[in-house]
C-alpha positions as CSV (number, residue, x, y, z in Angstrom):
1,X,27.1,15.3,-9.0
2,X,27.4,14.4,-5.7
3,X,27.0,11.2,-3.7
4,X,24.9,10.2,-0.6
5,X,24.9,7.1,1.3
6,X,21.8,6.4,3.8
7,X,23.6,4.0,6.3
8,X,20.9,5.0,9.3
9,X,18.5,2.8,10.7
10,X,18.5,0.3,13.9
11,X,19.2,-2.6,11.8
12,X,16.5,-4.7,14.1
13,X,16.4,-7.8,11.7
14,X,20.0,-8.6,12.1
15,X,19.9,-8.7,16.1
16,X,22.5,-9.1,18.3
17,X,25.0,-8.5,15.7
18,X,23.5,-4.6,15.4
19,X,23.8,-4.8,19.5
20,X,27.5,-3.7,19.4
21,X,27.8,-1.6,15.8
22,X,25.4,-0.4,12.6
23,X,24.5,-3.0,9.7
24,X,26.4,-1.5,7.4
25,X,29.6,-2.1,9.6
26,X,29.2,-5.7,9.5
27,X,31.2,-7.7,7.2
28,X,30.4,-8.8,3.4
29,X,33.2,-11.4,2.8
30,X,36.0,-10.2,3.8
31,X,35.2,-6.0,3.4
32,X,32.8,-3.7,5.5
33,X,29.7,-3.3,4.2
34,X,29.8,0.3,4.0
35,X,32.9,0.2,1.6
36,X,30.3,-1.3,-1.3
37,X,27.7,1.4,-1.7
38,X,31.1,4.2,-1.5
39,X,32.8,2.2,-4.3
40,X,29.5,1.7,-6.3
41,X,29.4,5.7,-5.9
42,X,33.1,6.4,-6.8
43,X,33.1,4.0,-9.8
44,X,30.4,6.7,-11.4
45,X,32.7,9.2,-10.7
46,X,31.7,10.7,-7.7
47,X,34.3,11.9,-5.3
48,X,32.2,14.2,-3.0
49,X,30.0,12.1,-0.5
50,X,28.2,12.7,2.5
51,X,27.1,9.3,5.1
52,X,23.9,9.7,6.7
53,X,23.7,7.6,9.7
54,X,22.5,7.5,13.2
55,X,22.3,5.4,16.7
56,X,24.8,4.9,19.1
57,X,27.5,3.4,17.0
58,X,27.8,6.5,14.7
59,X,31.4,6.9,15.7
60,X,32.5,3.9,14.1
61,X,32.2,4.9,10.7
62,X,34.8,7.7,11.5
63,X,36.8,5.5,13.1
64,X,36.8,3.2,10.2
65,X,36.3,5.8,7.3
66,X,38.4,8.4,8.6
67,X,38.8,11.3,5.8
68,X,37.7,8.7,2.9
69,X,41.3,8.9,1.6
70,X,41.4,5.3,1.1
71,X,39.2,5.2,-2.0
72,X,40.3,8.6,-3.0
73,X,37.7,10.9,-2.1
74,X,37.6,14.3,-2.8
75,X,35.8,15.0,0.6
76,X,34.1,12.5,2.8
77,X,31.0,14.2,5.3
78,X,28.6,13.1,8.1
79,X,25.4,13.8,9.2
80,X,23.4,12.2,12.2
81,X,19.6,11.0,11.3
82,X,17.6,11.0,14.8
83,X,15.5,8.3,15.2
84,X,13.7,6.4,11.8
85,X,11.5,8.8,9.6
86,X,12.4,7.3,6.6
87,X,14.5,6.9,3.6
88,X,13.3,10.0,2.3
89,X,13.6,11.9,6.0
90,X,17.3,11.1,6.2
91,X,17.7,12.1,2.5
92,X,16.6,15.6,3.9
93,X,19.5,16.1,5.6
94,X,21.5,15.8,2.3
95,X,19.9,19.7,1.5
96,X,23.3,21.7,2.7
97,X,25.8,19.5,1.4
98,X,24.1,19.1,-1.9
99,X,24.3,22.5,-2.2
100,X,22.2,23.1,-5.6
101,X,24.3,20.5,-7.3
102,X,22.0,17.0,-8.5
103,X,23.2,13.7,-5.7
104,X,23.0,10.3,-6.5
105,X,21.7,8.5,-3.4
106,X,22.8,4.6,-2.5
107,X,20.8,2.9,0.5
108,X,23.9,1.6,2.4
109,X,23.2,-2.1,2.1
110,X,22.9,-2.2,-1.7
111,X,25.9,-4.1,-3.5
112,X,25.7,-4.8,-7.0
113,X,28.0,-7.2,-9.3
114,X,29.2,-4.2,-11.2
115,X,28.6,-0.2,-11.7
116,X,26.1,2.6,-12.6
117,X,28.7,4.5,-14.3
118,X,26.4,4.8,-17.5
119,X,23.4,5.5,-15.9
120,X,25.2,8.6,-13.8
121,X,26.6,10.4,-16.8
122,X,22.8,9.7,-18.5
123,X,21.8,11.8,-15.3
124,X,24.7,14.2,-15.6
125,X,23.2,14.6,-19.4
126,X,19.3,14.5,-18.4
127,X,19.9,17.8,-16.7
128,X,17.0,17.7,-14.7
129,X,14.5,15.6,-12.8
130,X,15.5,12.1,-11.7
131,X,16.4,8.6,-12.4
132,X,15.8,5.2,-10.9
133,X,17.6,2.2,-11.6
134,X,14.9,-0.7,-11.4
135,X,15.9,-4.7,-11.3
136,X,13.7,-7.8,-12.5
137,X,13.1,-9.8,-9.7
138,X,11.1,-13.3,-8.6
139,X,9.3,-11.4,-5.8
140,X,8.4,-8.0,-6.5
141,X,5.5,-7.9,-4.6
142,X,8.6,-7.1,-2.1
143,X,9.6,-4.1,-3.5
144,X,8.4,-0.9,-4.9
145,X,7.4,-2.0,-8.9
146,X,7.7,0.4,-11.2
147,X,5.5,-0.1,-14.6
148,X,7.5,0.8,-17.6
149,X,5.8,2.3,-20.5
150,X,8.2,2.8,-24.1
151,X,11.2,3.8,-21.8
152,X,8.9,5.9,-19.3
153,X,8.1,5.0,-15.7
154,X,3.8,5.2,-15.7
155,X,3.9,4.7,-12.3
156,X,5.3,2.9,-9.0
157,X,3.2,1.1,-6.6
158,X,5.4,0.3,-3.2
159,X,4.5,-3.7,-2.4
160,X,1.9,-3.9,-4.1
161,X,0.1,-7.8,-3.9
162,X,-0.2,-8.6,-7.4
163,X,2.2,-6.4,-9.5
164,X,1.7,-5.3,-12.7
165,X,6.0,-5.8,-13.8
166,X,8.8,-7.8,-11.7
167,X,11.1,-4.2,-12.0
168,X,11.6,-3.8,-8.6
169,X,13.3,0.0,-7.7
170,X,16.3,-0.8,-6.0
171,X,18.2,1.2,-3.5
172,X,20.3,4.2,-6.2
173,X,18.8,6.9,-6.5
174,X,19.2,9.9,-8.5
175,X,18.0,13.6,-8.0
176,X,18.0,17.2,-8.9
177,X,18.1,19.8,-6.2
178,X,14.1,19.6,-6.5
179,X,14.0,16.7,-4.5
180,X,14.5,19.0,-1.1
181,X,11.3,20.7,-1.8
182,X,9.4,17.3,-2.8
183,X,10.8,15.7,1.0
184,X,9.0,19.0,2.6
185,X,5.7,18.1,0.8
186,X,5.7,14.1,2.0
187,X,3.1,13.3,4.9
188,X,3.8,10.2,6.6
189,X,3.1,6.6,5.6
190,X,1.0,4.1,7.5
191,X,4.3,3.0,9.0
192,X,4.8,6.9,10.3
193,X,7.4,7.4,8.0
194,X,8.3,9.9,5.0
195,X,8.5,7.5,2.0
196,X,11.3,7.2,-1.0
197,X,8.2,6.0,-3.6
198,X,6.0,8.7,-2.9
199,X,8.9,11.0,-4.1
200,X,9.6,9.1,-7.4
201,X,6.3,9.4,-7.8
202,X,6.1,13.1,-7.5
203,X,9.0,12.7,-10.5
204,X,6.7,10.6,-12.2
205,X,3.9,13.4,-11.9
206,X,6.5,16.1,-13.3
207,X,7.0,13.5,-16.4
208,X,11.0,14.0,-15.2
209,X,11.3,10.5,-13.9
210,X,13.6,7.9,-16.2
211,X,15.0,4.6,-15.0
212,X,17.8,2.2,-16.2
213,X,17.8,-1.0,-15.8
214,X,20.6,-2.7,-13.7
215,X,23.1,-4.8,-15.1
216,X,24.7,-7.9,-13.5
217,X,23.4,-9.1,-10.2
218,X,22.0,-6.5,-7.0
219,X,20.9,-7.5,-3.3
220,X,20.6,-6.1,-0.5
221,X,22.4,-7.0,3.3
222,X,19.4,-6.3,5.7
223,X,18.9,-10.0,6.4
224,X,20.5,-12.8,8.2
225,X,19.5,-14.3,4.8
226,X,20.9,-11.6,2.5
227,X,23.6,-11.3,4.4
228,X,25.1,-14.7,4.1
229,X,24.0,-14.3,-0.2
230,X,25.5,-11.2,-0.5
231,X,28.9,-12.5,1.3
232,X,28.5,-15.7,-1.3
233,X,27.7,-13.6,-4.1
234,X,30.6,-11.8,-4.0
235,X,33.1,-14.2,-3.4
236,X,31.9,-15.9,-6.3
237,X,31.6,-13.1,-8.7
238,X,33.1,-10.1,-7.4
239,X,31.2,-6.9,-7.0
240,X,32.2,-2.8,-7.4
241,X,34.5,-3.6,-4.7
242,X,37.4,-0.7,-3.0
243,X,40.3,-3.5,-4.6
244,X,38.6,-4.8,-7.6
């Protein structure tokens, strides 16, 4: 399996810090934010990963990634996402380096507290379809919610105002090569973009969709807010960190 990190976007919420570099170069404590969503990846046994990113400060994740020696890659790749069609338009440009094999896709301002490991070999078992790893949350109505039915995802309704479950899907991701084709079937949202849900849900349709739920703590770094928690949460409890 290989791995895919979505580190696009103009990271508009955290302005002027995203003036000068991308989001997921700015700092979580005291390591890049990019280094979290590689190590969540590599921890799962995933050497092989490509970054999908985009903007004018694309350059700076070679300058700071380099070859991806220092966590031990296998091979580290690039690909540029123009402009903001999506989660699932950027995944599309995963197609060549997936190359038939199943990815594992990490949004690159996910941390967690500690690894999907399990959930990866699961996949690598599963054989086919997909698998979402869902967390219980205070404010789903933020989130895509998933409703969980004896183990099986039912469905997934993307903010929905009074959810059914507080499972909220969070940002890992993982596919067969069947995904490609689903991305070339997606019409845009009412925000003009190509949307991650409305593939699970074409999972959900194939009755190949399972989920996992996540273990130990998740947030995301988009915020000023979630910025400053995910800095606090993992000086306080660690995380899947490139020194842990």
């Amino acid at each position: 399996m290989k791995g895919v990190v979505l580190a696009g976007g103009l990271g508009s919420r955290l302005y002027p810090l995203t003036k000068i570099t991308n989001k997921h170069l700015l700092p979580v404590f005291d390591q890049p934010m990019i280094y979290y969503p590689i190590q969540c990846l590599v921890n799962a046994g995933i050497t092989d990963i490509l970054i999908v990113t985009g903007g004018n400060s694309a350059g700076h994740f070679l300058q700071l990634l380099r070859n991806g020696s220092d966590f031990g890659l296998a091979r580290l790749s690039y690909a540029y996402q123009e402009g903001e069609g999506g989660i699932a338009d950027a995944l599309k440009l995963a197609e060549e380096f997936a190359d038939g094999e199943p990815i594992c896709v990490v949004l690159g301002d996910n941390i967690i507290e500690r690894n999907i490991k399990k959930a990866a070999d699961d996949f690598r078992a599963q054989g086919k379809g997909a698998k979402i790893m869902l967390k219980e949350v205070h404010d789903p109505h933020r989130f895509g919610v998933a409703t969980v039915t004896d183990g099986k995802v039912v469905k997934i309704v993307e903010k929905p105002k009074e959810p059914e479950t507080n499972l909220a899907v969070i940002g890992i991701y993982m596919y067969d090569n069947e995904v490609f084709d689903i991305c070339r079937t997606l019409k845009p949202s009412d925000r003009g973009e190509l949307e991650i849900t409305d593939v699970n849900n074409e999972y959900v349709r194939r009755g190949t969709l399972t989920c996992e739920v996540l273990d130990g703590w998740w947030t995301d770094a988009g915020t000023f807010e979630s910025l400053y928690r995910s800095s606090t949460l993992v000086r306080d409890g660690g995380a899947n960190r490139m020194d842990a």
